[in-house]
N, C-alpha and C positions, 0 to 999 in steps of 0.2 A: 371564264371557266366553262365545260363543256363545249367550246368551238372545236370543230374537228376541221381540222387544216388539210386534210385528204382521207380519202376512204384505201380500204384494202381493196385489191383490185381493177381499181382506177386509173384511168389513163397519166401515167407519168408525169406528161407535160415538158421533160427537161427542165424541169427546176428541183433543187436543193435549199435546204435552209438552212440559218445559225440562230441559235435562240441566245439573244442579248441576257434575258430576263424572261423569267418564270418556270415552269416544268410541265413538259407535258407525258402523256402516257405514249407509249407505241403497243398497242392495239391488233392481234392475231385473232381469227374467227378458226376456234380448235372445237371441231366436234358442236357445232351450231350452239357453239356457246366465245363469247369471248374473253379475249386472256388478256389481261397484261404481258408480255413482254420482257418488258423497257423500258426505262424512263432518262429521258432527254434534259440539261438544264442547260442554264449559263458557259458558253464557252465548246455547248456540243453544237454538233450538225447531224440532222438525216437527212433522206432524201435520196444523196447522194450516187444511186443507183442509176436515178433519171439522167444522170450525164453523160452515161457511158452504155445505155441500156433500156431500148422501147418495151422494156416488158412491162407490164401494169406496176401498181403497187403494190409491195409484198406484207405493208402492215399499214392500219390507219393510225395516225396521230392526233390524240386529243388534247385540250388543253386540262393540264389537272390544277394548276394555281390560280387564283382568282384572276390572274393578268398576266401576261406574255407581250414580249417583245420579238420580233420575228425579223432577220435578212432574207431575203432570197435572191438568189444567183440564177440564172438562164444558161442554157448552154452554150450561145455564142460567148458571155463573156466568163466563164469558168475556160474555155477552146483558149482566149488571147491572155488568161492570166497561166493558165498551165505552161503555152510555150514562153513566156517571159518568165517564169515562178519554178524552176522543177522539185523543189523544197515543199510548194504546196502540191505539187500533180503527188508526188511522192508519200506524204504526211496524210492525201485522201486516200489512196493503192491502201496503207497501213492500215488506217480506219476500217475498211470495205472489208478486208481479211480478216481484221480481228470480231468482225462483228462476224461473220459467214464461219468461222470458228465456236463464238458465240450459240448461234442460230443451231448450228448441227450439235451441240451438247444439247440444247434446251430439247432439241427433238427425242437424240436419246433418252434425256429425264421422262418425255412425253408418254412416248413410244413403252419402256419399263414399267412405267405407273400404268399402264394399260388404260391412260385416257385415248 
């Protein structure tokens, strides 16, 4: 509980993860305060930016459940399952856009509330 699995800001690395077990927070620094987010569990993934994209990290992820279970994937081999898998390259595209959907309301809530 408390392990922070990457920072905002942070060099990417080209890895993504799946959390087996537990929950963690996703973590935005709004106005030198930070926000929740997000929250991550069983059966989800982040990350998933660093496969397709050197830009830093857009949010930290912490752990909020006393214990976490964690995959990660590298960008070579997410490259050889996407061209044998197009079901999952496809099922990530989805994820990425509905979260980037996501991201731009929560900004409007931001932005209106005049944080």
């Amino acid at each position: 509980q408390g392990e922070v699995i990457f920072k905002e800001n942070e060099d990417a690395g080209g890895k993504m993860y799946f959390v087996f077990e537990g929950e963690l927070d996703v973590v935005r620094r709004v106005n030198n305060e930070d926000e929740v987010i997000g929250r991550v569990g069983p059966n989800d993934f982040f990350g998933e930016m660093a496969l397709i994209s050197s830009h830093p990290r857009a949010a930290s992820i912490i752990v909020r459940s006393p214990t976490a279970r964690l995959g990660v994937l590298d960008h070579e081999t997410f490259m050889k399952i996407a061209r044998n898998n197009p079901p999952f390259l496809y099922e990530i595209l989805r994820m990425v856009i509905a979260r980037l959907v996501l991201t731009e309301h929560i900004i409007d809530l931001l932005v209106t509330d005049g944080r």
